[in-house]
C-alpha positions in Angstrom: -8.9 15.6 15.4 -10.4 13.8 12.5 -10.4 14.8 8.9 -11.3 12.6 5.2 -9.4 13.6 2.5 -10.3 12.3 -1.0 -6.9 12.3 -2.8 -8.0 10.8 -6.7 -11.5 10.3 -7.5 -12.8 7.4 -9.8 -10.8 7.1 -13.3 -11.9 4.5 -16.0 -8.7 2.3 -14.7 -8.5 3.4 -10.9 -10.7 3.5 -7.9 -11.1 6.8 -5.8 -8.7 7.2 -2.9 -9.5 8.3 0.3 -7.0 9.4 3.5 -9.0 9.1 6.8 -6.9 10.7 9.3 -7.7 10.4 13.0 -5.0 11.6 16.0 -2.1 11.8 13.6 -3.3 8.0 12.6 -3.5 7.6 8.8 -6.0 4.9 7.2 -5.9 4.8 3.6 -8.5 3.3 1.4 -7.5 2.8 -1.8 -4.1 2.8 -3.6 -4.2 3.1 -7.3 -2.3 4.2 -9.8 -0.1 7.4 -8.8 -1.3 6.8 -5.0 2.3 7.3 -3.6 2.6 11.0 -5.5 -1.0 12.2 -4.4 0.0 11.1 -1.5 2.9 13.6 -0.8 1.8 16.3 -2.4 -0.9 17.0 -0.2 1.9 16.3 2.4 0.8 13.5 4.5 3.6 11.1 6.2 4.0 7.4 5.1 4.9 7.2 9.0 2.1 8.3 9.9 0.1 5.2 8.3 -1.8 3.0 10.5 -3.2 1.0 7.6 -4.0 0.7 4.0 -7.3 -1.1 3.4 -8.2 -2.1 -0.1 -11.9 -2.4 -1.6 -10.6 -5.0 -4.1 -7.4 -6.6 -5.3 -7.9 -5.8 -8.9 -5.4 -3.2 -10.6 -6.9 -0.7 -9.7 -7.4 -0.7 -6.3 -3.4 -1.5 -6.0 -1.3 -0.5 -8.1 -0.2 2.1 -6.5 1.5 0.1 -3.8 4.9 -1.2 -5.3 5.8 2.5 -6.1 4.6 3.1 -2.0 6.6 0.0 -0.4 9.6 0.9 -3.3 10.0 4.7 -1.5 9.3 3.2 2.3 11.9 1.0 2.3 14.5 2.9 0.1 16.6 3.9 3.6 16.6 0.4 4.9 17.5 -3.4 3.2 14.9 -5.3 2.9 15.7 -8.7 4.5 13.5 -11.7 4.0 13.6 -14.7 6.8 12.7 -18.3 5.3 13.3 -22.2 6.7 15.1 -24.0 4.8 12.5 -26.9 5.5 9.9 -24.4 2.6 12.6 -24.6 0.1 13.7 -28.3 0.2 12.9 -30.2 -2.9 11.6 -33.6 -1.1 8.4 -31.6 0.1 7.7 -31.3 -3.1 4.7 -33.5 -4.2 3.6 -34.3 -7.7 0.2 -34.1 -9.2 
């Protein structure tokens, strides 16, 4: 089953968003500003997302993505894994 749903057309500060959904698989094109609420009330699920593909990195393509990743990972830590070796001052060079 496939199916395109246009969630927010084009504002003067945000691009249109569009949810292309195919099997259950969710692709998402677009996240502006109040992405994440158009989102659920037209009662898709974040789970469901296979991926989010942007047109552009300006605002308003994305700004709808902190308020996304915020929710998705409000049930789980978020852990972050780093070597020490990035973070040591000697591999820092001058200019």
């Amino acid at each position: 089953e496939v199916s395109l749903k246009v969630l927010m057309g084009r504002g003067y500060d945000a691009t249109p968003s569009v949810v292309l959904t195919i099997n259950d698989a969710i692709y998402v094109i677009n996240a502006p500003s109040h992405f994440y609420r158009a989102f659920c009330e037209n009662h898709f699920l974040k789970e469901n997302i296979k991926y989010i593909f942007l047109t552009s990195i300006e605002p308003h393509s994305i700004s709808g993505l902190p308020s996304f990743f915020a929710d998705a990972f409000r049930s789980a830590p978020l852990t972050f894994k780093y070597s020490s070796e990035e973070f040591n001052p000697t591999n820092i060079k001058s200019f």
